[in-house]
N, CA, C and O atoms as a MOPAC input file, in Angstrom:
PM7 MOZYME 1SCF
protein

 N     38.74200 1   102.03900 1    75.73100 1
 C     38.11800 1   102.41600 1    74.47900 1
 C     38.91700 1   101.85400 1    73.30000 1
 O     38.41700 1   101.06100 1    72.50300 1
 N     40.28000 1   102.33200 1    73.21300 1
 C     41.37500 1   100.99600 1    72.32800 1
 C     40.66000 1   100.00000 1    72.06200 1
 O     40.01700 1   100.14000 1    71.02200 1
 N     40.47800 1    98.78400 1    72.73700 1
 C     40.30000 1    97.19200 1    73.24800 1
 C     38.93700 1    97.39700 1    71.89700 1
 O     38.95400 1    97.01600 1    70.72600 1
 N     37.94900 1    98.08500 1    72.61200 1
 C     36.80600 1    98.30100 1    71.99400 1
 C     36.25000 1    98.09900 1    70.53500 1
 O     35.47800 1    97.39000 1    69.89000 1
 N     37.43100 1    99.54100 1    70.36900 1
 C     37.48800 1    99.80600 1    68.59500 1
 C     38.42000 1    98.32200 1    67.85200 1
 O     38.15900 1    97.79600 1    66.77000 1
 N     39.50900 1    97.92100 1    68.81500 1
 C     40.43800 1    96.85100 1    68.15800 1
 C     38.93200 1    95.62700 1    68.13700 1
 O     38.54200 1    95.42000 1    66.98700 1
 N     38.34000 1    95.06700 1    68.95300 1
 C     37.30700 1    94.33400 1    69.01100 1
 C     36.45500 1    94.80100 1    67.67600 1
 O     36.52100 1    94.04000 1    66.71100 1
 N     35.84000 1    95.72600 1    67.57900 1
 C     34.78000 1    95.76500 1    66.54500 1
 C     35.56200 1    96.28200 1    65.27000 1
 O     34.75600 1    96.50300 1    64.36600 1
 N     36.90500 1    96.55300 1    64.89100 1
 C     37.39900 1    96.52700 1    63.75100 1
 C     38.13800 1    95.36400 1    63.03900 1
 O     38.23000 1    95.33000 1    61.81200 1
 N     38.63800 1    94.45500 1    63.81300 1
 C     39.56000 1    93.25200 1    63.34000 1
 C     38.63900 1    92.46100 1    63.13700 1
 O     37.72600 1    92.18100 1    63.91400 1
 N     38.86200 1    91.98500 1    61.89100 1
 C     37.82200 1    90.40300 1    61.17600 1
 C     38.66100 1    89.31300 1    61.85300 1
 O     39.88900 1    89.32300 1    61.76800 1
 N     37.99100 1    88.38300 1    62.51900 1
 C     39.05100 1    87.16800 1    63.04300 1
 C     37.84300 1    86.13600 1    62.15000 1
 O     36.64100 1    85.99100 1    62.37000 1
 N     38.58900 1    85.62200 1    61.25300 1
 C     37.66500 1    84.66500 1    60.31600 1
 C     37.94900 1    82.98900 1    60.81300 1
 O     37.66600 1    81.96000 1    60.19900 1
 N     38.51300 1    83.13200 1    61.95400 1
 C     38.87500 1    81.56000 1    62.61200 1
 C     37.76200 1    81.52600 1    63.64600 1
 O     37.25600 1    80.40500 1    63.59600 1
 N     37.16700 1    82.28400 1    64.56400 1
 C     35.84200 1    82.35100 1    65.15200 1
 C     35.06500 1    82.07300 1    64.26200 1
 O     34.62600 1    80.92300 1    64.25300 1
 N     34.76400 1    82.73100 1    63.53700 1
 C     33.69300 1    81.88200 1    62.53200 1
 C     33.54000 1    80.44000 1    61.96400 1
 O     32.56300 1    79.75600 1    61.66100 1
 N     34.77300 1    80.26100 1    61.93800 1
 C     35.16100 1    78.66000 1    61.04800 1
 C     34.74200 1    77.92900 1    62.74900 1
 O     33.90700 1    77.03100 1    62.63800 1
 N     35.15900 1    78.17300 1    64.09800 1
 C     34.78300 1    77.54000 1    65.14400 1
 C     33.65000 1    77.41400 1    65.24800 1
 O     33.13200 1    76.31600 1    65.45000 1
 N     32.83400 1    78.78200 1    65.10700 1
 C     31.22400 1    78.90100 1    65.34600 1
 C     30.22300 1    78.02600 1    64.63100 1
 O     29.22300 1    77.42800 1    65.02600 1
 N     30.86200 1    78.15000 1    63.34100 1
 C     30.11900 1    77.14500 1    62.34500 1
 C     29.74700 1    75.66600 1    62.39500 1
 O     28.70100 1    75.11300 1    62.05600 1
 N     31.13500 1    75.05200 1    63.02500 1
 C     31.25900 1    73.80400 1    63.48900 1
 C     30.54700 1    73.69900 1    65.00600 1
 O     29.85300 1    72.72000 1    65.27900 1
 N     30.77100 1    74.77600 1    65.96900 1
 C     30.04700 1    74.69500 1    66.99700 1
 C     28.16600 1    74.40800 1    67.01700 1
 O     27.44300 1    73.69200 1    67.71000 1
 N     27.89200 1    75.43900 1    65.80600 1
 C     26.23500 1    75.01700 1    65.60000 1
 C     26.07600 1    74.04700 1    64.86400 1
 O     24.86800 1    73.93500 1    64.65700 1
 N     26.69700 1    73.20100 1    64.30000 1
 C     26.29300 1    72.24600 1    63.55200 1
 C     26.89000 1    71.13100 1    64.61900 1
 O     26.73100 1    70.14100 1    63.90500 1
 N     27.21100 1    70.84100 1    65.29700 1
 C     27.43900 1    69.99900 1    66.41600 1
 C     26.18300 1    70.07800 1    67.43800 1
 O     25.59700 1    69.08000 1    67.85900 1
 N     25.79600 1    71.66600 1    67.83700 1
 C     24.58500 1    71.75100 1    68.54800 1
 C     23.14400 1    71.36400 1    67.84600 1
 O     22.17600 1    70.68300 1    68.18700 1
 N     23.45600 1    72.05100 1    66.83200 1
 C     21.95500 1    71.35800 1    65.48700 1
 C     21.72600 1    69.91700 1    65.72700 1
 O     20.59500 1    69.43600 1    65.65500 1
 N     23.08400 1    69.01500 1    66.09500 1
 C     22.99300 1    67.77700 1    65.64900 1
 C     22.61300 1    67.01500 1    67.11400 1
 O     22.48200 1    65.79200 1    67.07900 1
 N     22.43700 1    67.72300 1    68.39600 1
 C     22.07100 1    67.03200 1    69.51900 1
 C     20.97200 1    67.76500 1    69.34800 1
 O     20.82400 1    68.33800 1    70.42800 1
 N     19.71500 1    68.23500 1    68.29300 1
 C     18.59400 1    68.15100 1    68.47400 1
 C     18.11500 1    66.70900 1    68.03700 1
 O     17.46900 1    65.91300 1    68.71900 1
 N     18.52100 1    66.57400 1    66.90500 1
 C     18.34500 1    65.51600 1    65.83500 1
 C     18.60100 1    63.73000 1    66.86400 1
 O     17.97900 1    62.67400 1    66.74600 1
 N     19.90300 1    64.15000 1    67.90200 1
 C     20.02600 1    63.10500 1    68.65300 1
 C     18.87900 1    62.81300 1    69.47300 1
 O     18.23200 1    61.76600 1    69.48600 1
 N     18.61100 1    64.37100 1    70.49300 1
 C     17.61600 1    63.67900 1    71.14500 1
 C     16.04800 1    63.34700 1    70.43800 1
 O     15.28200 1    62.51500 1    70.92500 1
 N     15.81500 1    63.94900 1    69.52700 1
 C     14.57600 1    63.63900 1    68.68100 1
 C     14.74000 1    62.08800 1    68.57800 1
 O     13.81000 1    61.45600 1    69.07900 1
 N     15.83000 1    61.30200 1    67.97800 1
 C     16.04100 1    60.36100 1    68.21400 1
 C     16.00800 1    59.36700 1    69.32100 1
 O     15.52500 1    58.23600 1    69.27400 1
 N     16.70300 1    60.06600 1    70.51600 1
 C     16.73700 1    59.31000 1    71.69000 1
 C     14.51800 1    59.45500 1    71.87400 1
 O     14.09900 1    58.35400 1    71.51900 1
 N     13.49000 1    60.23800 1    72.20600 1
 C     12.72800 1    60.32100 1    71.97100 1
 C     11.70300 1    59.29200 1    70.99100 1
 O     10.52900 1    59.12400 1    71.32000 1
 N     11.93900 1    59.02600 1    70.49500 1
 C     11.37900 1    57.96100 1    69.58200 1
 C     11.70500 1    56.85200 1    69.58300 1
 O     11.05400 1    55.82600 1    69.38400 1
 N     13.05700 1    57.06700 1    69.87900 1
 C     13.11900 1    55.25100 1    70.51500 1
 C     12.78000 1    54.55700 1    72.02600 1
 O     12.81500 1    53.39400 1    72.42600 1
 N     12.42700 1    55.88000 1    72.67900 1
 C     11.50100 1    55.35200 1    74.07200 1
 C     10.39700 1    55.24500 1    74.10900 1
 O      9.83800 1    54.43300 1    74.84600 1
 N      9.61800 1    56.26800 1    73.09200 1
 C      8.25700 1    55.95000 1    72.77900 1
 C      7.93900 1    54.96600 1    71.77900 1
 O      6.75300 1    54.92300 1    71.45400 1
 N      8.81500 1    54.07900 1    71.15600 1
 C      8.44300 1    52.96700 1    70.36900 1
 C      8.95000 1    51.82600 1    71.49600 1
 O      8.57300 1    50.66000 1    71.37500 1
 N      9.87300 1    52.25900 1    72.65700 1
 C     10.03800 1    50.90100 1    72.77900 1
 C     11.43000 1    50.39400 1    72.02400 1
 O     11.74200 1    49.20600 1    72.11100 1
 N     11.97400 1    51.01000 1    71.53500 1
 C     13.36300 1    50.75700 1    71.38700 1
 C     14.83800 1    50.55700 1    71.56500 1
 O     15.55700 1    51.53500 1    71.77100 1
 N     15.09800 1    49.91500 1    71.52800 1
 C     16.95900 1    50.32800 1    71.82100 1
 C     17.78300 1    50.34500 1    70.73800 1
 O     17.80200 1    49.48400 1    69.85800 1
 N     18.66300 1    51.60200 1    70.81200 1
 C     19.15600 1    51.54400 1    70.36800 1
 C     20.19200 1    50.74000 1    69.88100 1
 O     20.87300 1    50.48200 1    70.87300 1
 N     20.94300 1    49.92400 1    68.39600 1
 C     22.23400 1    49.11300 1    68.30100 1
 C     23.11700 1    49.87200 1    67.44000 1
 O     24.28000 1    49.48800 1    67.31700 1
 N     22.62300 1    51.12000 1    66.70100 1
 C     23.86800 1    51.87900 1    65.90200 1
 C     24.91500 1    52.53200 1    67.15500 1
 O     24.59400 1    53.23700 1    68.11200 1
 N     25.89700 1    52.15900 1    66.87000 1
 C     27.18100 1    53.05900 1    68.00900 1
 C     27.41800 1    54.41100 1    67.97200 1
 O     27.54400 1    54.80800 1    66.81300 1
 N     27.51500 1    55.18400 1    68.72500 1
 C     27.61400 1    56.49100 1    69.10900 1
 C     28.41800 1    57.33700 1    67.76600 1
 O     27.94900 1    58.32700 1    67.20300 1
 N     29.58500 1    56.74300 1    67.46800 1
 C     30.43200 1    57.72600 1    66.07500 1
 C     29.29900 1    57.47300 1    65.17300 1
 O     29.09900 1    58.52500 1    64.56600 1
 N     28.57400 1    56.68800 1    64.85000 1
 C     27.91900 1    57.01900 1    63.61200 1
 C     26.21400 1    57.76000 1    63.75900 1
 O     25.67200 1    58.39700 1    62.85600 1
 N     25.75000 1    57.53800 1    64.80400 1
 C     24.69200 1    58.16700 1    64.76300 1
 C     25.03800 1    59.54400 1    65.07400 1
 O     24.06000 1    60.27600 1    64.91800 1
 N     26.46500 1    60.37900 1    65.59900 1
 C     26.69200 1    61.80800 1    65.62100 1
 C     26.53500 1    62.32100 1    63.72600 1
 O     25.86800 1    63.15300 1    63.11100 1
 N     27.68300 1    61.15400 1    63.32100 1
 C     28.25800 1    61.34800 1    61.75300 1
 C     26.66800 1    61.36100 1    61.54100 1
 O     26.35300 1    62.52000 1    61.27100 1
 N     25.70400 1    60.64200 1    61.55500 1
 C     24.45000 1    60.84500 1    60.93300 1
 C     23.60200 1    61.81000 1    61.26100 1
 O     22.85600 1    62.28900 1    60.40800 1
 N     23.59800 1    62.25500 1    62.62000 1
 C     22.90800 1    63.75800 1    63.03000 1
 C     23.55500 1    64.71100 1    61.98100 1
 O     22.79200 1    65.38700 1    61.29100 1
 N     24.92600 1    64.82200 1    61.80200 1
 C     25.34200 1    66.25000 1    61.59100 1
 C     24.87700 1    66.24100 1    59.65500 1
 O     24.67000 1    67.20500 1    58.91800 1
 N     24.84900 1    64.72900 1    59.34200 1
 C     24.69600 1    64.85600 1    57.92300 1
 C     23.59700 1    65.46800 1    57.76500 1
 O     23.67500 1    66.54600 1    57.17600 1
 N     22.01200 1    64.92700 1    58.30000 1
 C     21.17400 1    65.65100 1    58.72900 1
 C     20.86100 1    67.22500 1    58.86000 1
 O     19.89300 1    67.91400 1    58.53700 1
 N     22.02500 1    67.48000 1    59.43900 1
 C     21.83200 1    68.49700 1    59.55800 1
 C     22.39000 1    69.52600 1    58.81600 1
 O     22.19400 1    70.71100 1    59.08600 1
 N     23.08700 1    69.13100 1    57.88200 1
 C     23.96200 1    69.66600 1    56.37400 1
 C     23.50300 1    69.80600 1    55.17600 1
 O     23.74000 1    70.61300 1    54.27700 1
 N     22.48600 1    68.49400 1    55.32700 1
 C     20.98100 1    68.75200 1    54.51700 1
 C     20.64100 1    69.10700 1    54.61900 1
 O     20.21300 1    69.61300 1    53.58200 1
 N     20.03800 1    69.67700 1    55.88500 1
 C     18.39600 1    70.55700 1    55.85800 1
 C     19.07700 1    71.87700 1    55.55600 1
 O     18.44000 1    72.72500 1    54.93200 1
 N     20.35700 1    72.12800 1    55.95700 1
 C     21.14500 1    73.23100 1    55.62500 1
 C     21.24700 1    73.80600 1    54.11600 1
 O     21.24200 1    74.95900 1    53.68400 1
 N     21.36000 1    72.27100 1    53.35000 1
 C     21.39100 1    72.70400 1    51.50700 1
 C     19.88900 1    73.06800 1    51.80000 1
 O     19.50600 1    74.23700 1    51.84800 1
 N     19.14100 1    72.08200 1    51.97400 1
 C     17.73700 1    72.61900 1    51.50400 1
 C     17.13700 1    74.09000 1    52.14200 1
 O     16.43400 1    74.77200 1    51.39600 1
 N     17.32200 1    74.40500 1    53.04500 1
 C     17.15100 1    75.95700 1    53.45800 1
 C     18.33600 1    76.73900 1    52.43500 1
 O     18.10300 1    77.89300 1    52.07800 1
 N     19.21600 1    76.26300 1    52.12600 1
 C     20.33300 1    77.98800 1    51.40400 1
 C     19.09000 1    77.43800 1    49.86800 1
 O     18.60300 1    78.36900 1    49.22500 1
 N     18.74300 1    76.08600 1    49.48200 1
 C     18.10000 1    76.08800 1    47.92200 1
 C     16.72400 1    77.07300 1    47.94900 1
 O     16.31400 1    77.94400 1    47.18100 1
 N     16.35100 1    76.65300 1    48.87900 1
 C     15.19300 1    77.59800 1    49.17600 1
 C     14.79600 1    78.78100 1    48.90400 1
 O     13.78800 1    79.26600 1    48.38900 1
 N     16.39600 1    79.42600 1    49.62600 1
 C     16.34500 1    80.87700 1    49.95100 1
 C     16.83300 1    81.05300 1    48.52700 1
 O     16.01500 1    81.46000 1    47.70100 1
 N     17.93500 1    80.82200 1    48.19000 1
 C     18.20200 1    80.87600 1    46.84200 1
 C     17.28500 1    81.16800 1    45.18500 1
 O     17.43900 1    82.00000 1    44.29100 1
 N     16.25100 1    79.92800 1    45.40300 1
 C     15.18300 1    79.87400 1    44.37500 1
 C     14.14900 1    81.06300 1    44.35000 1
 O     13.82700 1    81.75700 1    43.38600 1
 N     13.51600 1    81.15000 1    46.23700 1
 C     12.78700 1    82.05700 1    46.07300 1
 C     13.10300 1    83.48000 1    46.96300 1
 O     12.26000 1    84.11300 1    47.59800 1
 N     14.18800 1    83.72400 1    46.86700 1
 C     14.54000 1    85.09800 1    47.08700 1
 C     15.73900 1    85.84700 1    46.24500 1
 O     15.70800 1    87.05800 1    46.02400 1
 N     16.58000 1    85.16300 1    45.89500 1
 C     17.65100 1    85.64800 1    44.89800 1
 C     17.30300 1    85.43600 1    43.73400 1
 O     17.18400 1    86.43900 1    43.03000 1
 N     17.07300 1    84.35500 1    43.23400 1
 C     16.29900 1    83.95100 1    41.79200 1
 C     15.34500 1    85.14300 1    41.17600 1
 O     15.21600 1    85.44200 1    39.98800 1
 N     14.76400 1    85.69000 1    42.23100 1
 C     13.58600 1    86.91600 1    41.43300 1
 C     14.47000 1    88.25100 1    40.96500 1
 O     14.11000 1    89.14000 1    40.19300 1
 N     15.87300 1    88.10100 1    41.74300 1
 C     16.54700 1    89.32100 1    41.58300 1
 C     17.23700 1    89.16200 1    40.45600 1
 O     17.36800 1    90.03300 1    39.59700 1
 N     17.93400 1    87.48900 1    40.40100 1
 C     19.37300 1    87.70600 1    39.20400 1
 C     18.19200 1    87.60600 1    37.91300 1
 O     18.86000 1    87.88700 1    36.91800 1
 N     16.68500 1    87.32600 1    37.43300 1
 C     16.52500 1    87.28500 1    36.59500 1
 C     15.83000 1    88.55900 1    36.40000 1
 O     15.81600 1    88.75400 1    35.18500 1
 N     15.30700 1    89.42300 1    36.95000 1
 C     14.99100 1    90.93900 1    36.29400 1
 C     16.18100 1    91.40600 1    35.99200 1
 O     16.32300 1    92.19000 1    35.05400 1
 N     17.33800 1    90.93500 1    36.84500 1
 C     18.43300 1    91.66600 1    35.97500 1
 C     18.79700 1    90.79400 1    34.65700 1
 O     18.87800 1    91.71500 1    33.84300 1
 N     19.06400 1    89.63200 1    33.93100 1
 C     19.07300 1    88.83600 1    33.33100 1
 C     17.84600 1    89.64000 1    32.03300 1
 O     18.18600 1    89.78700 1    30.85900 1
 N     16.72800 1    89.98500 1    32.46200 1
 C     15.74800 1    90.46000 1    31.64900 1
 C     16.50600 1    91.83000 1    31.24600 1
 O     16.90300 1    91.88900 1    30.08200 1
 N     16.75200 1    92.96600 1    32.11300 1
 C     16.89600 1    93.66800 1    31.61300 1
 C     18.26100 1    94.04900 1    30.91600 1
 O     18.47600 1    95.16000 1    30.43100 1
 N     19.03300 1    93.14700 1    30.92100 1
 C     20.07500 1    93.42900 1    30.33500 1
 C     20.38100 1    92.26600 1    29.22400 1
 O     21.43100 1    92.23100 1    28.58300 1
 N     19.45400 1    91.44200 1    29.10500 1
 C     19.60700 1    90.42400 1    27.67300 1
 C     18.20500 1    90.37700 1    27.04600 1
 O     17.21100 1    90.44800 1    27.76900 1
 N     18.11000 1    90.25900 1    25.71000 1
 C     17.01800 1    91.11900 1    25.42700 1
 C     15.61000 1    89.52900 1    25.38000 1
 O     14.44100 1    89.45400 1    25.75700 1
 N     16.69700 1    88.40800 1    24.63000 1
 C     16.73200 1    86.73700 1    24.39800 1
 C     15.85500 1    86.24000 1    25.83000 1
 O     14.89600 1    85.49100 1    25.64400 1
 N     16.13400 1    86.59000 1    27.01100 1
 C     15.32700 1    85.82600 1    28.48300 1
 C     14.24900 1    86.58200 1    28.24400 1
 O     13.45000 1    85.96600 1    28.94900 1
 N     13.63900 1    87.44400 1    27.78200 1
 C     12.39200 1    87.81900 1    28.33500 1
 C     10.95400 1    87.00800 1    27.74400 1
 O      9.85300 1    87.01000 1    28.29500 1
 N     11.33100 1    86.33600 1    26.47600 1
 C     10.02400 1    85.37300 1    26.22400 1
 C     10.30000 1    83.76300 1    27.33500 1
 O      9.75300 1    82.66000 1    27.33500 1
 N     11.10400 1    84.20800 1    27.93700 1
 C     11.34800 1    82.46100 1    28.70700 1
 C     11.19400 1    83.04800 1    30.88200 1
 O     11.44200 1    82.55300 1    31.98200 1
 N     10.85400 1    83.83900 1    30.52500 1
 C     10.50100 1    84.75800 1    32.15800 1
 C      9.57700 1    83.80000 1    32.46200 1
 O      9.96800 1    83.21300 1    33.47000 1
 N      8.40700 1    83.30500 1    32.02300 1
 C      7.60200 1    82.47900 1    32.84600 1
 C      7.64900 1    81.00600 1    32.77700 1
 O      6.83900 1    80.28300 1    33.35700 1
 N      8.49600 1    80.64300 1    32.14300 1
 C      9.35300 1    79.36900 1    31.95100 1
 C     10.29500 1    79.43200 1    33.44500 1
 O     10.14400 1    78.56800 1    34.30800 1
 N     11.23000 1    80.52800 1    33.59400 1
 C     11.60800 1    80.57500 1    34.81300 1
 C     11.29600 1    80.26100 1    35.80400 1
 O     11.58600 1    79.36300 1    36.59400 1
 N     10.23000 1    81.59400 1    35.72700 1
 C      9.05300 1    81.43400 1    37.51900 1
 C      8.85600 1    79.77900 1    37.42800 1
 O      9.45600 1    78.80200 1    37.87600 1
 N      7.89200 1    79.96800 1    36.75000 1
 C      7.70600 1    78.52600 1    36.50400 1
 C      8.70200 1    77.14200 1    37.29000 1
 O      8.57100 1    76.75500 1    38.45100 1
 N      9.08000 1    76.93300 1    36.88800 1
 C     10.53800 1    75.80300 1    37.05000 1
 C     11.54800 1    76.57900 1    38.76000 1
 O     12.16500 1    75.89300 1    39.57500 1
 N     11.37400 1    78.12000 1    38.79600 1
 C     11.89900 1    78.11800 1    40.01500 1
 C     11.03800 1    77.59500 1    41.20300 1
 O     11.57500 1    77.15000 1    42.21600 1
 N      9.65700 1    77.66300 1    41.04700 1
 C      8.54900 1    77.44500 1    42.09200 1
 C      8.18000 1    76.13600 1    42.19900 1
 O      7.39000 1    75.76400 1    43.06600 1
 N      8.91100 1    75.05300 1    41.02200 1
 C      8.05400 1    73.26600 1    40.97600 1
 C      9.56600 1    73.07900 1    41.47500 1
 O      9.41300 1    72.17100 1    42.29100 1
 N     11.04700 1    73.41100 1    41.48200 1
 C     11.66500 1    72.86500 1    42.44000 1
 C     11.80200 1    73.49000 1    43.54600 1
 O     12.38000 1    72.71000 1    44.30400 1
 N     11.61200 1    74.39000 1    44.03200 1
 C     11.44700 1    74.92700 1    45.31100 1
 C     10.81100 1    73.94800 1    46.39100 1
 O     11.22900 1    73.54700 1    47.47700 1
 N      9.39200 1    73.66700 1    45.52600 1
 C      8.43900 1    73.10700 1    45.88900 1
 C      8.87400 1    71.77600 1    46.12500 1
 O      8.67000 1    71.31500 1    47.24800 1
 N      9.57300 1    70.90800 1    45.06200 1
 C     10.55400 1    70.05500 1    45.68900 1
 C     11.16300 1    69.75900 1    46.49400 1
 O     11.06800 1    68.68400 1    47.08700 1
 N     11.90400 1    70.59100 1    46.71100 1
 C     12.74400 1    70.66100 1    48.08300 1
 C     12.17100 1    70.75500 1    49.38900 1
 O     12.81700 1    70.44000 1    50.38800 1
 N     11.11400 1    71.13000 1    49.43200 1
 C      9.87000 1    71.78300 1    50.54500 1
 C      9.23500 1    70.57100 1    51.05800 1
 O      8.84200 1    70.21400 1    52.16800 1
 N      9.26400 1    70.02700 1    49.82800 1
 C      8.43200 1    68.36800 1    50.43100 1
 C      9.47200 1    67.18400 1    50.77900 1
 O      9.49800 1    66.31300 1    51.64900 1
 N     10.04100 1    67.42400 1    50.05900 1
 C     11.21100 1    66.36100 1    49.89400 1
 C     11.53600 1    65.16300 1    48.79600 1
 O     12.54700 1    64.47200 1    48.91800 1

C-alpha cells in the first residue's frame, strides 16, 4: 500500500518529457507509412534518405500539433479570456464582435490550411 500511495503522489516530470518524445516519434511512423503507401500506389521509389524523411515526419507532426493547440485555443479558450476581458474592461465590449469575428476567419484558416 506504501509503493501505491508513493506511485500516485510523486510528480516524476522526466516520464513525461520521455512520453512526449515517445508519441511524437510514434505520430511520425504514421506519417511514414502513409508515405511508404503512396509511393507503392504511384509506383514510386523512394530517393530522400531515412534521417530526413524521420526529421520530416516528426516536423509534420509538430505542425499539425500547433494547428490542433491554435484551434483549441481560438475556439475554446478565446470565448473564455474575452467575457472575462468584457467584464472587467469596460473599452472591449463595442469590439466583442470584431473578436468573434477574426477568432472564427483564423480558426478557419488553420482548418483549411
Amino acid at each position: 500500500a506504501r509503493e501505491v500511495l508513493n506511485v500516485l503522489t510523486v510528480q516524476r516530470t522526466d516520464l513525461l518529457t520521455y512520453g512526449v518524445l515517445l508519441a511524437a516519434f510514434f505520430a511520425s511512423n504514421g506519417i511514414e507509412a502513409l508515405r511508404t503507401s503512396l509511393n507503392r500506389a504511384y509506383r514510386v521509389s523512394e530517393t530522400r534518405g531515412i534521417i530526413y524523411r524521420r526529421v520530416q515526419s516528426i516536423a509534420f507532426v509538430l505542425i499539425a500539433t500547433a494547428g490542433f493547440l491554435a484551434i483549441s485555443v481560438l475556439l475554446v479558450f478565446a470565448p473564455l479570456l474575452a467575457r472575462l476581458a468584457e467584464a472587467n474592461f469596460e473599452w472591449v465590449k463595442p469590439y466583442m464582435g470584431t473578436i468573434t469575428l477574426w477568432r472564427y476567419i483564423i480558426a478557419s484558416v488553420v482548418i483549411v490550411g
